[in-house]
C-alpha positions in Angstrom: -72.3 85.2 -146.7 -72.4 84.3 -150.0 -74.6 81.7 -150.1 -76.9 83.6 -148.2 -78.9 84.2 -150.7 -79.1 81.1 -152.7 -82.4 79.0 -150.5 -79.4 76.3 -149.2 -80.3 75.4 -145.5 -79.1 72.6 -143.7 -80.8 69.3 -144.1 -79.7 68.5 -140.2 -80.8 72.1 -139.0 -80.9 71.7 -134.8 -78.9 68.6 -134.6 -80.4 65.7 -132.7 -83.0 67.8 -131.5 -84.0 69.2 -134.9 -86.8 68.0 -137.1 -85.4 65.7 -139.4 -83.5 63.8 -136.7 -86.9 63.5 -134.5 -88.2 62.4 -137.9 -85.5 59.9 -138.2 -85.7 58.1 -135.2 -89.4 57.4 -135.2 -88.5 54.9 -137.8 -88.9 51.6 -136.6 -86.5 49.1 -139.1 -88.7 45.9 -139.5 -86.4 42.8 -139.7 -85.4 42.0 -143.0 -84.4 37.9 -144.0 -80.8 36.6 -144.1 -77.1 37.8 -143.4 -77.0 40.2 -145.7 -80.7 41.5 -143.6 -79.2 41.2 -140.3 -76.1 43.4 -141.5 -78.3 46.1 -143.3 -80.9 46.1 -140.2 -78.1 47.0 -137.3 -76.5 49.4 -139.6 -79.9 51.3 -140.5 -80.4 51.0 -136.6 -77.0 52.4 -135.9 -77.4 55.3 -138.1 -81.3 56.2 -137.1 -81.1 55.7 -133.6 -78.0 57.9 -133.5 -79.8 60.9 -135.3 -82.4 60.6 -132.7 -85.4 58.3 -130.8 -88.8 58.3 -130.5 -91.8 56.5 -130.5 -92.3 54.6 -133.8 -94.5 56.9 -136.2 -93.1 55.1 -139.6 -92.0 51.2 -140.6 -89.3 50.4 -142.5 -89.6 47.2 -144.6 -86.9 46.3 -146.9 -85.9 43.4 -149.2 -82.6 42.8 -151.0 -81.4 41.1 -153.8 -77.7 39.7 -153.1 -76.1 38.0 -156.2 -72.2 37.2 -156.7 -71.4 36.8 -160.4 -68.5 35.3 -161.8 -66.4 37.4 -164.6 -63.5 36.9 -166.1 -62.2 33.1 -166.3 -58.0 31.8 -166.7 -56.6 29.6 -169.2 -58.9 27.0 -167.2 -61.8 27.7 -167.1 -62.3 28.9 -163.6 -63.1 32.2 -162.4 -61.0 35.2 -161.7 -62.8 37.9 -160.5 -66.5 38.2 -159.4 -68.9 40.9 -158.9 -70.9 40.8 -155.7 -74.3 43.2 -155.9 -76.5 44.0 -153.2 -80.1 45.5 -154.2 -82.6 47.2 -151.7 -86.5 47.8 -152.4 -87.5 50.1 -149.1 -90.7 51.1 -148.4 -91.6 53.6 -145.8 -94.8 52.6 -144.7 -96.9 55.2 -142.0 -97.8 53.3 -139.0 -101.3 55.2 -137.7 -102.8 55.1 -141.4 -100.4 51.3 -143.3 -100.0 53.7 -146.1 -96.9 53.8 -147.8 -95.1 57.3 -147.7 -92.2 56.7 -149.7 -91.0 53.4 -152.1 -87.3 53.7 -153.4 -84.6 51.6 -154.2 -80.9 51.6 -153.5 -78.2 49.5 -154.5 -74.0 48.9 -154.5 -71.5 46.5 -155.8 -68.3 45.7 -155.5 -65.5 43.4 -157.5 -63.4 40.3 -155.7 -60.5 39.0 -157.3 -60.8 35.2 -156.8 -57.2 34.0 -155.3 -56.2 30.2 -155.0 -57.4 29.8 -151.8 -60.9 29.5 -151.2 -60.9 30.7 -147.8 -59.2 34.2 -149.0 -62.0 34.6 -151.4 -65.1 33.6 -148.5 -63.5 36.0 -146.7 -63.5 39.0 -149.5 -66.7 38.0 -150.6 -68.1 38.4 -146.7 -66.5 41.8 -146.4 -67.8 42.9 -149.6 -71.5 42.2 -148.1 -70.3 44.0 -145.0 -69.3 47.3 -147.0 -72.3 47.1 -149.3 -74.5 46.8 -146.4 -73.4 50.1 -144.7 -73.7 52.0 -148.3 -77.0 50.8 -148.4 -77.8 51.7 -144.7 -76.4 55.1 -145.7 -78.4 55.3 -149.1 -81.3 54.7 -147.4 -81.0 56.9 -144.5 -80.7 60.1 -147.0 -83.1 59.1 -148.9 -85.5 59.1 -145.6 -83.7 62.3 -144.6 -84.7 64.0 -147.7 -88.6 62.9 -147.5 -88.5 63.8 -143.8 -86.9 67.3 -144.7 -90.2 67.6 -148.1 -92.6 66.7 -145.2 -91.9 69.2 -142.5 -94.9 72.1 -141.9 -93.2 75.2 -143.9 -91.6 78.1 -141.5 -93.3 81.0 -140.5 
């Protein structure tokens, strides 16, 4: 009751069936290049196509910057931890018209300690990209819930 009063609603008012979610999944994710792509596509498809489906009003292009950068270095010369970042530049672009409707950017890192065995570190340098990747997905799917929610006809 108290925050009646404050304006708060909801951004996911009606659930699936409300107007962000219908919103949401007429967003059609483009394919976007390499792993680090292939992992950020099916997780912004996961998310969008569980909020909701529908024809494809909107594209979604996106392009990411992946860099692992050493830091840190022992007593010879090698490296001892690195710092794995994962950039996005997303534009939403409306399908009937090619305009562009919203162009953001989101981004995550995360550090690796570099152990003796290379293996160890491939491995915690490929679920790094894995965990970035869904941050991003997530990033980017409130940012798209948030211009959905600014774009909906006011209630009478």
């Amino acid at each position: 009751m108290p925050l009646a009063g404050c304006g708060l609603t909801p951004l996911y008012t009606g659930g699936g069936a409300g107007p962000i979610a219908a919103t949401l999944g007429e967003v059609e994710v483009m394919p976007i290049d390499g792993k680090a792509g292939w992992l950020v596509g099916g997780a912004l498809n996961e998310r969008l196509k569980a909020i909701g489906s529908g024809a494809a009003r909107y594209r979604l292009n996106v392009r990411l910057d992946d860099k692992i950068v050493g830091l840190g270095a022992r007593s010879d010369d090698s490296v001892a931890r690195e710092r794995r970042t994962l950039r996005a530049r997303y534009q939403l672009i409306d399908a009937a018209s090619g305009s562009v409707v919203l162009d953001a950017t989101a981004g995550s890192d995360a550090g690796i300690d570099v152990v003796g065995s290379e293996y160890a570190t491939i491995a915690a340098e490929s679920t790094a990209l894995e965990r970035l990747s869904e941050t991003i997905a997530d990033q980017i799917v409130a940012r798209l819930a948030l211009y959905a929610r600014r774009t909906q006809p006011p209630k009478s």
